[in-house]
Structure formats: C-alpha cells, structure tokens
C-alpha positions as CSV (number, residue, x, y, z in Angstrom):
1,X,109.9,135.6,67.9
2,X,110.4,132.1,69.3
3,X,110.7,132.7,73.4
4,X,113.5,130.1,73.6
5,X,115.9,132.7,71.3
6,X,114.6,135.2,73.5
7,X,117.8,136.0,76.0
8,X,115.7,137.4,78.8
9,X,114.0,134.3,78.6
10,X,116.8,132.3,78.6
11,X,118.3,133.7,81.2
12,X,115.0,133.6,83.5
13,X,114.5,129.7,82.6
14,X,118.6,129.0,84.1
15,X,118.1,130.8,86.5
16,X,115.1,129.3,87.6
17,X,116.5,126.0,86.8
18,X,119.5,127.1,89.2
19,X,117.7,127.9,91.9
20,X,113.8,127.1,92.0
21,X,114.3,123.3,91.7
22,X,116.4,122.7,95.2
23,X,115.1,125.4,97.1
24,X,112.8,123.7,99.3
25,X,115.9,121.8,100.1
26,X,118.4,124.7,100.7
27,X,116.3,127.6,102.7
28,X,114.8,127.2,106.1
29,X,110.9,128.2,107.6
30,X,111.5,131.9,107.8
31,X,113.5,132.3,104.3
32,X,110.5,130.1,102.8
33,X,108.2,132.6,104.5
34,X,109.1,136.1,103.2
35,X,109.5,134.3,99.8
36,X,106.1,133.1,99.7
37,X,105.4,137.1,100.8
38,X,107.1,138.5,98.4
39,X,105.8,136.3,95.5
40,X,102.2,136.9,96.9
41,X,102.3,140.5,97.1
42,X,103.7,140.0,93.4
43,X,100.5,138.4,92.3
44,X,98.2,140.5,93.7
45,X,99.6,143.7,92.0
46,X,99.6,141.8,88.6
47,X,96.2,140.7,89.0
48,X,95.0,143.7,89.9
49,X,95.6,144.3,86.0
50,X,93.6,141.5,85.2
51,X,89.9,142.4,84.5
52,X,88.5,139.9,86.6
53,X,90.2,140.1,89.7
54,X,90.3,144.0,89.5
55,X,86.2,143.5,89.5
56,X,86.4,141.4,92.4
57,X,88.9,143.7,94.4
58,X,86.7,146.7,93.9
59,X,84.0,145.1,94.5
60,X,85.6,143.8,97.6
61,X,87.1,147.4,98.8
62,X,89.8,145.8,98.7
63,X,93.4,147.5,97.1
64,X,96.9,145.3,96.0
65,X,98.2,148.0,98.5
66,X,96.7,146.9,101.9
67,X,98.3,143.1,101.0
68,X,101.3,143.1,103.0
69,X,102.0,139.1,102.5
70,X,100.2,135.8,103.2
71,X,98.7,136.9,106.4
72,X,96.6,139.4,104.5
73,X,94.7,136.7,102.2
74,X,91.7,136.4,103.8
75,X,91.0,140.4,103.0
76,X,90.6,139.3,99.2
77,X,87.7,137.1,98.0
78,X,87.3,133.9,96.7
79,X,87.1,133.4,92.9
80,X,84.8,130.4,91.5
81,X,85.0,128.5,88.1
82,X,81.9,130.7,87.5
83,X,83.6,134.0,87.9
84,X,86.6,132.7,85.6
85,X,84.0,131.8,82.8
86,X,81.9,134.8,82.6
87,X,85.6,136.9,82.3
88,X,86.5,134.2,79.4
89,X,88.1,134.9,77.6
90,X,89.7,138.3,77.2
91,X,88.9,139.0,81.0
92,X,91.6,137.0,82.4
93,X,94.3,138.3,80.6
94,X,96.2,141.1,81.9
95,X,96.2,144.4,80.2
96,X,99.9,144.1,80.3
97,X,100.1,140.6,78.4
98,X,100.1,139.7,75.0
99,X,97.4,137.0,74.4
100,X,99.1,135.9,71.8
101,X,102.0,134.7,73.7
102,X,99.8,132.6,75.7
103,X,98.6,128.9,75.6
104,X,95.2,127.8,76.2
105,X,94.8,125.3,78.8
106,X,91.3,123.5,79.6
107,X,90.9,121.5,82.8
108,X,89.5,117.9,81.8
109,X,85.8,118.2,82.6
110,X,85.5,115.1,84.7
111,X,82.9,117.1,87.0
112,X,80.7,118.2,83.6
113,X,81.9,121.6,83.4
114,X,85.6,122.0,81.2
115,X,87.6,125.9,82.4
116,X,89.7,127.3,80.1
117,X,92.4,129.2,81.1
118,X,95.8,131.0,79.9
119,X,99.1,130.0,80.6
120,X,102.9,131.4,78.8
121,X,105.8,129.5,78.6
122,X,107.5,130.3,81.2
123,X,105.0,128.8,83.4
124,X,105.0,125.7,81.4
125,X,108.6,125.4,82.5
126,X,108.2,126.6,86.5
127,X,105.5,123.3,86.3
128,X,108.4,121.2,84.8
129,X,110.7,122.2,87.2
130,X,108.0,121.4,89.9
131,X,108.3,117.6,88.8
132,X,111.8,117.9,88.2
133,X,111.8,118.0,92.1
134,X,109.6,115.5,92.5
135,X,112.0,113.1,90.8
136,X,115.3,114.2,91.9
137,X,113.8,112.9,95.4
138,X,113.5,109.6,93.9
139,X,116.9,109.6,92.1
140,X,115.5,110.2,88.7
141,X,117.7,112.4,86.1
142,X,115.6,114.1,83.4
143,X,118.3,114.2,81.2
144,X,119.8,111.0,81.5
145,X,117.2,108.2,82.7
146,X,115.0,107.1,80.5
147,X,111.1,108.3,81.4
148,X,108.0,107.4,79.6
149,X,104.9,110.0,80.8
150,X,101.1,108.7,80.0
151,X,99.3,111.7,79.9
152,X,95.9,113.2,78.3
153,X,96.6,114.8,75.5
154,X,93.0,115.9,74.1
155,X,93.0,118.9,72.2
156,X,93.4,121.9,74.5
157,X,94.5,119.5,78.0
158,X,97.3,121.3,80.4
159,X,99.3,117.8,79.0
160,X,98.7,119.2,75.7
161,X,99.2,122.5,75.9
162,X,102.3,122.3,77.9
163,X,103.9,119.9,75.5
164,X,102.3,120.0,72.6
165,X,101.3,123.3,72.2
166,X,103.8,124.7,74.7
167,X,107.9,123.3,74.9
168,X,107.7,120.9,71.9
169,X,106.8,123.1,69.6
170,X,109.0,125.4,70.4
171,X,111.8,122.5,70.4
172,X,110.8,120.3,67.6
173,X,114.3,119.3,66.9
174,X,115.6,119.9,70.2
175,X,117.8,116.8,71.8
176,X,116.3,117.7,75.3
177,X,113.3,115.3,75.2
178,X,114.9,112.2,73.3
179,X,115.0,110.3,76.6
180,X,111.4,110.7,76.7
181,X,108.5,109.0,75.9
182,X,105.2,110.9,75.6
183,X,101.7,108.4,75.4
184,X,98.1,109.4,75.5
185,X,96.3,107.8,78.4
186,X,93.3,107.2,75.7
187,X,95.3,104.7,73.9
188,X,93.6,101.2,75.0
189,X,96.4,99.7,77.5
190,X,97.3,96.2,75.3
191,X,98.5,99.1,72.8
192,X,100.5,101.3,75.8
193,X,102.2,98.1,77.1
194,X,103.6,97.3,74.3
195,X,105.3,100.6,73.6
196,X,106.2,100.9,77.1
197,X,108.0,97.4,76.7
198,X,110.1,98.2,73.6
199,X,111.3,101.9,75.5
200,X,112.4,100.1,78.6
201,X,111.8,103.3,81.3
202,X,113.4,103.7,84.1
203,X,110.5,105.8,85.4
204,X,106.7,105.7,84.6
205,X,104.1,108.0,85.1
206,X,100.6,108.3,84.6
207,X,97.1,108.4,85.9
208,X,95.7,106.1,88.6
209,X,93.5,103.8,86.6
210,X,96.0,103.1,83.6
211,X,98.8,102.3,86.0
212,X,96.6,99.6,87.3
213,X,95.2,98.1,83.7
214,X,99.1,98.3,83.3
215,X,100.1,96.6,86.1
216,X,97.3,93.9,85.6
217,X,98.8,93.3,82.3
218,X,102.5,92.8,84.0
219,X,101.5,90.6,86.1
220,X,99.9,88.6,83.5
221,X,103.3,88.1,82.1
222,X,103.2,91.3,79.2
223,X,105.9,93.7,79.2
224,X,108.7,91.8,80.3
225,X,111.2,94.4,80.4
226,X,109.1,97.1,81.4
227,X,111.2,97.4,84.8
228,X,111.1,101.1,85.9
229,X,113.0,102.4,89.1
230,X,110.0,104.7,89.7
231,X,106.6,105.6,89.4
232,X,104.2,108.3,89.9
233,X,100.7,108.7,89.9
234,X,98.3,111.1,89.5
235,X,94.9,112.2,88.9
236,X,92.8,110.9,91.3
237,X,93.5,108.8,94.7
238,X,95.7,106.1,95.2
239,X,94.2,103.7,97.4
240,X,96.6,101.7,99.8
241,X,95.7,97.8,98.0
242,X,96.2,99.3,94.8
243,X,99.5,101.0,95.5
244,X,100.5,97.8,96.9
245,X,99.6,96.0,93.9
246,X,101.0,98.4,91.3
247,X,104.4,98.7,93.0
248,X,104.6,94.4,93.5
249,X,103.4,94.3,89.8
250,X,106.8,96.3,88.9
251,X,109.0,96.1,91.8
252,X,109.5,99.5,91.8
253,X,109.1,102.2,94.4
254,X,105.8,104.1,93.9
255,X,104.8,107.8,95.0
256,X,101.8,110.3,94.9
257,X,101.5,113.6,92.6
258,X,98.5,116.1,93.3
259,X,98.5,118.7,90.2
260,X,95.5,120.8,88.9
261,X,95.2,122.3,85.5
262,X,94.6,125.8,87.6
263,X,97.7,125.6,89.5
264,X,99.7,123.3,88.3
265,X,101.8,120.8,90.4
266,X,101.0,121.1,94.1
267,X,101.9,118.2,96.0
268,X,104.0,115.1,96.2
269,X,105.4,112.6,98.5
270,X,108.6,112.2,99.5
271,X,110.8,108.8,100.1
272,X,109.7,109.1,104.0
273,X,106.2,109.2,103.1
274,X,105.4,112.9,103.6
275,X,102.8,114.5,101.2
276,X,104.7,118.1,101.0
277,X,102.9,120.9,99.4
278,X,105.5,123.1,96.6
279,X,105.0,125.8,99.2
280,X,107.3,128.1,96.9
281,X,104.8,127.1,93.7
282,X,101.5,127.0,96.0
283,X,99.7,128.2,98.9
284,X,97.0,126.6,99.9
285,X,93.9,127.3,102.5
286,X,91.7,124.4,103.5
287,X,88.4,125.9,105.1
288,X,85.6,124.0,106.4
289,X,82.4,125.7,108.0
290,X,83.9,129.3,106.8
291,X,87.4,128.6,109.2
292,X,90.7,127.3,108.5
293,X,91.4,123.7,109.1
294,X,94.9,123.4,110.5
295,X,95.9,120.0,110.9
296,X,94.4,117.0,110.6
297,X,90.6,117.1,109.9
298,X,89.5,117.3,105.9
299,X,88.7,120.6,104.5
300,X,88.2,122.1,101.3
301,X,90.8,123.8,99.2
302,X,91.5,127.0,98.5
303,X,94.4,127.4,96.1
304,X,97.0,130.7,95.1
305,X,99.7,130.3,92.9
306,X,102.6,132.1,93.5
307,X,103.9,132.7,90.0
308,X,102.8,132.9,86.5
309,X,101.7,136.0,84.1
310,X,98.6,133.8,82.7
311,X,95.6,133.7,84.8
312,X,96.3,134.5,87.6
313,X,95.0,132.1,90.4
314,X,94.3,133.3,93.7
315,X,91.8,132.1,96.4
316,X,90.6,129.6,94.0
317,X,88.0,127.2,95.4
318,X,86.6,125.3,92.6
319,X,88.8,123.0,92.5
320,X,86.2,121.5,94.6
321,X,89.1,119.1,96.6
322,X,88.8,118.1,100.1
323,X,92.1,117.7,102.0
324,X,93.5,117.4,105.4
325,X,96.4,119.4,106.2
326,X,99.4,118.3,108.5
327,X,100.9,120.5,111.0
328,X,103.5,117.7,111.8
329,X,106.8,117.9,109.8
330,X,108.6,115.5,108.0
331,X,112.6,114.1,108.4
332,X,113.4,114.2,104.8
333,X,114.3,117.9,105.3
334,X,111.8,119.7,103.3
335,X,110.7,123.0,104.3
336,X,107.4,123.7,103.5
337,X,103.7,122.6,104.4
338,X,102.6,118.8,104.7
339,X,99.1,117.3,103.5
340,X,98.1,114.3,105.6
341,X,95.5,113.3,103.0
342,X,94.0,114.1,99.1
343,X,90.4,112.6,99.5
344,X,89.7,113.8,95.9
345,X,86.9,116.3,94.9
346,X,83.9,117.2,96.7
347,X,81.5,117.7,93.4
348,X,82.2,114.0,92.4
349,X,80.9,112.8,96.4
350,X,78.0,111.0,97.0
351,X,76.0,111.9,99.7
352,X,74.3,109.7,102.3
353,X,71.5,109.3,104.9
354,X,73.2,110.9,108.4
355,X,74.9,113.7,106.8
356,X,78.0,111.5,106.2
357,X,79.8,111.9,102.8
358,X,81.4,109.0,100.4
359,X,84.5,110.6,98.8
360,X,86.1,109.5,95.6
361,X,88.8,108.2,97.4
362,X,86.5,105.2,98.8
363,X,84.4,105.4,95.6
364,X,87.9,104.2,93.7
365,X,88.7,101.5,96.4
366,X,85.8,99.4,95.2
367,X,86.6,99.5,91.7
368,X,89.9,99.0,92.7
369,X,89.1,95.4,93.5
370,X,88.2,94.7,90.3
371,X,92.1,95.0,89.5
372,X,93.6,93.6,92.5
373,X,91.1,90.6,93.2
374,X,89.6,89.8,90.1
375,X,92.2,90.0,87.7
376,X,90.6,91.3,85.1
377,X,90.7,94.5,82.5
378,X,87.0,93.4,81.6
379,X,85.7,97.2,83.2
380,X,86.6,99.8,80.4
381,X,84.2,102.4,81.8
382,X,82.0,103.2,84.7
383,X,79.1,106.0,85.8
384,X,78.0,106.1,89.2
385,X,74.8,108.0,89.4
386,X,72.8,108.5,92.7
387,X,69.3,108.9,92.3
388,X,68.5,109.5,96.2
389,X,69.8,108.9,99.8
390,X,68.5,104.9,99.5
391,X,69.1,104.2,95.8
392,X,72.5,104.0,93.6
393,X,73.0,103.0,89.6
394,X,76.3,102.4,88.4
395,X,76.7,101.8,84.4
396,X,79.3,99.3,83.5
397,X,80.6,99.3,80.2
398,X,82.2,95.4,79.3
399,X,84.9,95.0,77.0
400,X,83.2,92.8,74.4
401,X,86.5,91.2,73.2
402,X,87.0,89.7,77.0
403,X,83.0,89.2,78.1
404,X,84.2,85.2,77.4
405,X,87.1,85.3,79.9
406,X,88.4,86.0,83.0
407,X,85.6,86.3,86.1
408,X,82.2,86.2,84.9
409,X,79.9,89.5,84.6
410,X,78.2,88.6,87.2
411,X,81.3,88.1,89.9
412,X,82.6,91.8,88.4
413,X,78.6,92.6,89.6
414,X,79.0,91.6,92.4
415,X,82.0,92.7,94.0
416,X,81.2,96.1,92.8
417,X,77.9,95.9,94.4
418,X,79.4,94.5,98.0
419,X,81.7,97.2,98.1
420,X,79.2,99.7,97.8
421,X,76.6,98.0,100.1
422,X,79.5,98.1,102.5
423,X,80.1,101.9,102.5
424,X,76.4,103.1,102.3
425,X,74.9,100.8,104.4
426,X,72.8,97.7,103.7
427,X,69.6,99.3,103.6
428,X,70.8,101.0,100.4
429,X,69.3,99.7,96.6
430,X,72.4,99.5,94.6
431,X,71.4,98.7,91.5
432,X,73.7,97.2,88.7
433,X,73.3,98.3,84.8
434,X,75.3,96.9,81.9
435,X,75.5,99.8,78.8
436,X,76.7,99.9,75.6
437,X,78.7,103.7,77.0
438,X,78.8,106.3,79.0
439,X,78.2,109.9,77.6
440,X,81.4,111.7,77.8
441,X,80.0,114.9,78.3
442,X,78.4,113.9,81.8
443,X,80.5,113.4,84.9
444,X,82.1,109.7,86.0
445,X,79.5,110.6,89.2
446,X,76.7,112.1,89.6
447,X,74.5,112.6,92.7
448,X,70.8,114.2,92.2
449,X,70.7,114.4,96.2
450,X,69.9,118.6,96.9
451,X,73.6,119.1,98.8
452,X,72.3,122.4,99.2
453,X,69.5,120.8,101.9
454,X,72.7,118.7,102.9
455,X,74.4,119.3,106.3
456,X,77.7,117.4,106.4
457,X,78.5,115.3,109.3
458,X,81.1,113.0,108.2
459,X,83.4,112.1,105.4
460,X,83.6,108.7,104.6
C-alpha cells in the first residue's frame, strides 16, 4: 500500500506539518528541553531494537533504561562509519521495521568511503519540513514561489532517494511539486543556466561550487531573468568573497545550509546572521581532546537525530566535521543552539609542519579566487594530494573548449599556487599538474601525512 493513502500516515505528516515546522519559533528553552528529552529517550529504546546499537549497548553495559534524557548521552558510545558498515545491511534495521518500506540512502563518498543507510518516508518528509523552516525565515512559500533545487541525484544519493525514490514516486501526478524545479548538479553549468533562465525562480539552491560557476555565468551577462529572492547553499563552506560575489551576481539575499546524509538537515542561518542548529531535528556534541567544546573554539561533531525509524543515528562521529559551537544567542527569536562556525570535515584537512591544520574551509577560499578574480569556468575539476609536511600536488583538470580564452593556464597556476604558498608557508613545494581527470573513486583531498603521529595545535 502506497504510504500517502495510508490515514495514520496522513494524519502524522499534518500534524507534523502543523506543528514541527514553527516550533522553534513558538516554545521557549525549557519546553525545547524536555522535548529534545523525550524524543531522545524515544530513540534510544528504538535502537535498542536495532542489531547494531543493541551490540554496542551490551557491550557498553549500558540499558535504554538508565537514559533519562540528553544529560545521560555520554553513558552510550560512539558509533563510527565502520561499525554502521560491518551491520550493513540487515543490522541497522530494526526488528520492528519492515525493510521493505525503507529507502536506501548513500552518503556521497567525497572522503573515499560511500555509507549506506535506511531511511522511510516519513523521515523524508520531517527533512522537508526542516527546509521548509529554513525558507519561511526568508519569506519563501513552498507552495506558491517558484524554487528551482540543484541537487545530486546519482543513483542511491539522500537527493535521490528522498525525491526520486522517496515523495515523487509516491506523487507522480501529484500538483504539490509543479512549482518546482529539480536539476542534477552534474549537469555542466552552460546547460543549468539555461534551464534556470526559462523557469525564472524566485529561490535557488544548490551546492557551493555550482552556485559560483552560475554566478560567473550571470555576471557574464547569461541568464537574464534568472532573478531569485533567495538562495541557499550547501555542501561544503561558503567562504565570505564568494558569498559576496554570488549574492552581487544575483542581487539576492544569500544564506548557509549544513545537512548530512546521516542526519539530515542540521543547521542554517537566519536573516540576523545566526547559524541555529534544528535542535528539535538534531543534537549535537562537539568534543575535542575527549571533552566538550562549549562555545567558541572548533571541535569535532558528534551527531543524534531525534526522529526517524530508519537507522537510527546516535553519537555519530564520522561525519568527520569540525565546528565551533556558540553559547551566545541570537535576536531573531529562535530557541535552540547556535554554531559560530562549519569549518568542513576533518578527513579532507591537510596537515602541516607545527601541528597546525588547513581545513577545507581555507582549502575552498583559494579556489574560490579562481571565480571571483579570474573570471573564469576554465577549472572543471581539482585533486589536492599531500605527499608530506613540505610538498603539495594539486591536479587540475582544464576545460578544453575554453583552454583559448579567458586568463591563461598559467595565471589559473598561479593564483592557485599563491594561495597555497600563503597558507602553508613559503618553505612549502607546491607543485602544479595539469591531467586529463581525476579518479572519482579517490577523495577531492588526500593527505599521506601519518595524522595518527599528528598532534594538533591549530586550525587554520
């Protein structure tokens, strides 16, 4: 039977559509708190009838009993990607679920190493609901106003499976989704902009690096009425030049998303500027040196979710995220916790003479020049690989059909090579390859540096 004809199910997704979307506006610290409790305490008893995490409670000595609410978290262990793909696939399913009435979900294997995991529909639609929050701050009406998404949508992707394989086929002729428009962030970016142009959005959304090929292209003079209202970015860090130049490129006002496959939407920022975790959705623990990090300094991520009969995700660390929490709050209103900073993951670092670290965040702000100062879209794809403390490769791989014009090789060369020289020092040997492509398979970075010899000092 089709969920959606399902009346329990019906009734769970208006209610939840009643009440989960506004709630962060409508209920204060301490209503927030025994929520998150109660939710919590929820999970832990469901996934104590999941294989794995009944294996790691045991293990642990630990029973869903003794977990009174969040304060009781640290009595559980951690789970790893590891863990969750020796229990693939059966093993983190619950002995109460159906597998059948579940969607597969991989995370993108940017780091090397893909998860799969299980998801139903109903928390395809809590995830909706999560960004319908995110863009009734910003004005945005999911039914009305038009909104063109530019997602991934490989074969078994969270985009895919949530859409694809999750609402849309259950709605195929359903007038819910006519206002939007669904693209696939593989699609060369000449191709995107010009079915971007002929829908006319009033809010865009997509990852990082196509938002800024797009916005290149704008200001080049393409998509002349491609004039959204909003736009949000995710999957990796936004620099500050290129938010600058992406929201001048459209005129439009631009926030943050932070989402996992794992857990879903997590994070956004609000019209003051506040990064506010979806504390009702999420809990998360940032840890450094085996303690909690409580405001200010990066850490890395633990992550719960607080709903769901899929895999259940508690204590999850592999995320492999550093982040600085915020003990501050914000004036939009929001109850809830605030993140001062995503620095983006750990595993995709390099690491440096000193014990300092270079996270992706100020990896992306020197290719981000390439956009911003150069002009061009010459750069389809890039491999950083670190060899040792002293020497760096990055692979470029040139668009053949614009090698001719634009900013010569060379210039692209060597702003990329100035910007790295500035963050590792200039004793470093950056060195510069051309390449006909970069192996999909293998991570965007790679360090060969032992980080298990490493002893961090600094982020960078």
């Amino acid at each position: 039977m089709n969920q959606l004809y399902n009346p329990v199910f019906i009734s769970k997704v208006l209610k939840g559509y009643l009440f989960d979307i506004d709630r962060l506006w409508k209920i204060n610290e301490n209503e927030l708190q025994k929520y998150r409790d109660k939710q919590f305490r929820k999970m832990v008893n469901f996934a104590y009838t999941v294989p794995l995490y009944r294996d790691l409670y045991k293990k642990a000595g630990v029973h869903p009993n003794e977990i009174k609410g969040l304060k009781d978290i640290t009595k559980l262990p951690v789970v790893s990607k590891d863990e969750l793909k020796k229990y693939y696939p059966n093993g983190l399913i619950s002995s109460r679920i159906n597998k059948n009435k579940l969607i597969e979900v991989s995370t993108s294997g940017t780091t090397g190493r893909s998860l799969s995991i299980y998801v139903d529909l109903h928390d395809v639609v809590m995830g909706l609901f999560g960004y319908i929050r995110m863009l009734r701050e910003y004005g945005i009406n999911w039914r009305r106003d038009r909104m063109t998404i530019i997602g991934d949508f490989s074969p078994h992707t969270v985009e895919s499976g949530y859409i694809n394989r999750g609402l849309f086929s259950k709605m195929q002729n359903s007038f819910l989704f006519k206002n939007m428009q669904w693209l696939d962030t593989n699609d060369k970016p000449e191709n995107l902009i010009e079915k971007i142009n002929s829908f006319k959005p009033d809010f865009l959304g997509g990852y990082v690096g196509m938002l800024g090929h797009i916005a290149l292209l704008k200001e080049k003079g393409h998509g002349k009425d491609i004039n959204p209202r909003v736009i949000g970015s995710t999957g990796s860090v936004l620099d500050d030049t290129l938010r600058k130049f992406i929201r001048e490129a459209f005129d439009a006002q631009l926030f943050e998303t932070y989402a996992s496959t794992e857990a879903g939407p997590i994070a956004f920022q609000c019209k003051k500027g506040g990064y506010h975790v979806l504390s009702d959705y999420i809990h998360l623990e940032i840890i450094e040196g085996g303690e909690h990090v409580l405001h200010g300094e990066p850490g890395h991520v633990a992550v719960t979710k607080l709903y769901g009969v899929g895999t259940p995700i508690i204590r999850y660390t592999a995320m492999n995220d550093i982040v600085a929490p915020l003990s501050e709050k914000c004036t939009c209103g929001l109850s809830g916790e605030l993140i001062k900073k995503v620095y983006g993951r750990d595993i995709l670092s390099l690491y440096l003479s000193g014990g300092k670290v270079l996270l992706p965040s100020s990896i992306t702000q020197i290719f981000s020049r390439i956009l911003y100062e150069l002009k061009t879209n010459k750069v389809i794809d890039l491999q950083v690989i670190q060899h040792s403390f002293k020497k760096i490769e990055i692979r470029v791989v040139i668009d053949e059909k614009l090698r001719n014009k634009g900013p010569s090789i060379e210039k692209i060369f060597l702003i990329i090579k100035n910007g790295f020289q500035e963050k590792v020092g200039p004793d470093a040997e950056i060195i510069i390859k051309e390449v006909e492509k970069i192996d999909k398979k293998l991570p965007r970075i790679v360090t060969k540096v032992d980080k298990n010899e490493f002893k961090i000092k600094r982020y960078v």
